[in-house]
N, C-alpha and C positions, 0 to 999 in steps of 0.2 A: 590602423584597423578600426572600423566603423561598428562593427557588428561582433558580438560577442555572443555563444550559443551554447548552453546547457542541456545535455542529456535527459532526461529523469527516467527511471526504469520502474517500469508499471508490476503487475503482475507477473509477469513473468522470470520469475528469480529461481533459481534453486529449492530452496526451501518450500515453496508454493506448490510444484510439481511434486518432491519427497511427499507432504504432508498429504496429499490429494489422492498417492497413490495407497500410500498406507491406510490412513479413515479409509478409503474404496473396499481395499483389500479387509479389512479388521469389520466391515459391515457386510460384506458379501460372507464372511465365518459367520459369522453372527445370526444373520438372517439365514443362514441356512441350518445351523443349530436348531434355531429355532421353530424351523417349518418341520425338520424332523423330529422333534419334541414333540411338535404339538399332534404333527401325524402317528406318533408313536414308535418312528423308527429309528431313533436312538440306538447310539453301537454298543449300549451298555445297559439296554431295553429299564429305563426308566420310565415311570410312563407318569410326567407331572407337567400337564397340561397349560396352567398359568407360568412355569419356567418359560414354556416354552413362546407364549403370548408377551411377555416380554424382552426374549432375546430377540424375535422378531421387530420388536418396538425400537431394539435399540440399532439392532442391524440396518432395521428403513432409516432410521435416524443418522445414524455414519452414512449410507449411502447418499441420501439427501444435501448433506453438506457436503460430502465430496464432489458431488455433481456444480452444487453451487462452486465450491472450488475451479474447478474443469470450467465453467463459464466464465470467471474471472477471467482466468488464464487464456483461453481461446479468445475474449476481446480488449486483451493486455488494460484491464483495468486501471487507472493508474499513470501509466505512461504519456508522456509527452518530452515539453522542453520548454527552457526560460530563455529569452529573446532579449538583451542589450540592444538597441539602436541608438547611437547618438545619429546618425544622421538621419532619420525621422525623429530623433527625440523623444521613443517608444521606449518601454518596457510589457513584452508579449510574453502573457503563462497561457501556457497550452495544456490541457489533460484532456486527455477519453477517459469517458464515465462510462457506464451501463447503457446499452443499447435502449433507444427510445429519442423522445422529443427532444431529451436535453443530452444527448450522447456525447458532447463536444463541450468543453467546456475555455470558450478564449477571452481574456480579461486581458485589456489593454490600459496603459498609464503611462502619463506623462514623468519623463526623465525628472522635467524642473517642480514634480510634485514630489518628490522622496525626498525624505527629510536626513533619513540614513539605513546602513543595515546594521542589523540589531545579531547579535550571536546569544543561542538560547542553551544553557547546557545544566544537565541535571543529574547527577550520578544515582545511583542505586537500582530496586530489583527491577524496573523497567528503565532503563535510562532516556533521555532524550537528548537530541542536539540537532539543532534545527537552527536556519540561518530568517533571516524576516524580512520585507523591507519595510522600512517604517515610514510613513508617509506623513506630510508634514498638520494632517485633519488627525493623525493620533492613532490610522487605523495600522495595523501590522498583517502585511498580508505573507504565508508563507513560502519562503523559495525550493526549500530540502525534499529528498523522495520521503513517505513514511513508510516504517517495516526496518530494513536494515539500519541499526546506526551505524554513524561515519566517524572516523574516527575526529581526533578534536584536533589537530593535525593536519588533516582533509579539512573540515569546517573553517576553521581558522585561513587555509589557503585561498579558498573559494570565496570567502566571504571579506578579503583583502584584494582578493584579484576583482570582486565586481565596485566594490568603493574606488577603489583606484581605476577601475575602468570611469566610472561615473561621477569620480571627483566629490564623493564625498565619506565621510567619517565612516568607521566603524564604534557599535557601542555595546557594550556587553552587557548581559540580562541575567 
């Protein structure tokens, strides 16, 4: 086998759609609380004007980012794939970014520049785990999706199955 080829999954995850639909739904109560506030017709005829000027603020404000949300999502921000070649003697990361000039993002490297891959792992209330490859100029470019951690299990596989693909070390960080 010549070619080895990694998934990466963008935006489009579970939790991205939950959270998109709920901020939507929690902004659209919101902003409509407060458009009846502010017009007065409140179900419980309150009639406090700056309540209502800011439940509006905040309702546009969940809308807004849920939309931002919904745009991720519709151009799988994120997403791509990592490209082993030993017979070109590549290594190809692939991501789509945000629509515009630079919407593509493809970063090519030579096999016999990698120095090694690197395993990043960090426990606590954010965790991290993230695989690298280390290049032999010192820089650490990264392999892993961000958003979901993987277990260290998973890391650990992956990040042995591409050393061994590419005949060199693993080192841990």
């Amino acid at each position: 086998m010549q070619i080895k080829k990694y998934t990466i999954k963008g935006s489009r995850r579970f939790s991205n759609y939950w959270w998109a639909s709920i901020i939507f739904i929690g902004g659209i109560g919101f902003f409509l609380v407060g458009i009846l506030s502010f017009l007065n017709l409140s179900l419980d005829n309150i009639y406090f004007i700056p309540q209502g000027a800011i439940m509006t603020f905040y309702g546009m404000t969940a809308i807004l980012i849920s939309i931002f949300l919904w745009y991720t999502i519709f151009f799988d921000v994120g997403s791509g794939y990592n490209e082993f070649n030993k017979r070109d003697g590549t290594i190809t990361i692939f991501r789509f970014g945000f629509p515009g000039k630079n919407r593509i993002l493809k970063l090519k490297y030579n096999i016999n520049d990698i120095a090694s891959i690197k395993i990043s792992i960090q426990d606590g209330l954010s965790p991290k785990r993230e695989i690298y490859l280390k290049m032999k100029d010192k820089r650490q470019i990264p392999l892993t999706k961000v958003g979901e951690p993987i277990s260290i299990s998973e890391i650990e596989k992956q990040a042995s199955d591409i050393a061994l693909f590419l005949s060199i070390n693993v080192e841990g960080g």
